[in-house]
C-alpha positions as semicolon CSV with decimal commas, in nm:
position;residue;x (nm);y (nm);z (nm)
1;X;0,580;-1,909;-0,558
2;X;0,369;-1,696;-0,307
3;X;0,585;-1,372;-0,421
4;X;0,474;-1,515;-0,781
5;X;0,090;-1,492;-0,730
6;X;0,105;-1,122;-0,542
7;X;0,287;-0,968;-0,809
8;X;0,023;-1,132;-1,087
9;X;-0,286;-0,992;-0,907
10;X;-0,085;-0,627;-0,839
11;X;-0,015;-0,645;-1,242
12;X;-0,404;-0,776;-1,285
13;X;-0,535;-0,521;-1,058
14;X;-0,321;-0,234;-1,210
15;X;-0,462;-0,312;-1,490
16;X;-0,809;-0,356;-1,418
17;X;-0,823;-0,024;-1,221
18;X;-0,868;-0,193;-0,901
19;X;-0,731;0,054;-0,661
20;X;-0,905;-0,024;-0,378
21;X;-0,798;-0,377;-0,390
22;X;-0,458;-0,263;-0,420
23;X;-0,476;-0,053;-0,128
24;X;-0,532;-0,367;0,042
25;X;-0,270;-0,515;-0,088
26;X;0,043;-0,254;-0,031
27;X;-0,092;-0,166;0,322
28;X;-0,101;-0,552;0,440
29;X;0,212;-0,583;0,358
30;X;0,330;-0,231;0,511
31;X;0,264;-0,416;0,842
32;X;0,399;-0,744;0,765
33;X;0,793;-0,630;0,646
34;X;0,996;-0,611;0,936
35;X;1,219;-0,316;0,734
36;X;1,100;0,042;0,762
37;X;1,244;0,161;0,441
38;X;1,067;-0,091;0,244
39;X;0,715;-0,084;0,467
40;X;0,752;0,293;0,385
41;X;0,733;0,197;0,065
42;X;0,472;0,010;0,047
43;X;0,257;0,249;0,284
44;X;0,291;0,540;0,055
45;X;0,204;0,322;-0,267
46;X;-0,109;0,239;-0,073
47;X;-0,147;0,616;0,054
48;X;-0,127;0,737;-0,292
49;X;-0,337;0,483;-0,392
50;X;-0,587;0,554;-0,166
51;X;-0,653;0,931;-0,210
52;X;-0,694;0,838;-0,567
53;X;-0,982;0,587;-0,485
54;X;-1,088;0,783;-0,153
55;X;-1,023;0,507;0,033
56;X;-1,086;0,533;0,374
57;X;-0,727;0,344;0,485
58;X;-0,597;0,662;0,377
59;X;-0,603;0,812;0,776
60;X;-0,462;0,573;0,880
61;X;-0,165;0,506;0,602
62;X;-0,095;0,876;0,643
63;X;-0,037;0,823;1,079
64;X;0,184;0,538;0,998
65;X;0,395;0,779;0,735
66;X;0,372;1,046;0,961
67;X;0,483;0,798;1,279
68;X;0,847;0,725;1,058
69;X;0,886;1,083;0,951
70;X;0,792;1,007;0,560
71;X;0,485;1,284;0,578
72;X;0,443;1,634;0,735
């Protein structure tokens, strides 16, 4: 059910243009997945969300890429 109610405000905010709440979104979860591969994930949707918006997460999304060798 929880899984449920993320993916209808990701689909609400995609829609809306929200990027910054987005952002949010993708980067909390970054930190709460315990596997890299899919916290990668996650961390560069927010990333590339992020320089769209210029959201200021973007520093630190980028060091946590950089830390797991997905960015140069």
């Amino acid at each position: 059910m929880k899984n449920s109610k993320i993916n209808k405000k990701i689909a609400l905010y995609f829609k809306k243009r929200r990027y910054n709440h987005l952002v949010q979104i993708f980067a909390r979860k970054s930190k709460k997945i315990k596997d890299l591969d899919n916290a990668c994930f996650l961390a560069t949707q927010a990333y590339v969300l992020s320089l769209e918006s210029d959201n200021p997460l973007s520093k630190s999304l980028l060091n946590f890429l950089k830390k797991y060798n997905r960015e140069n």
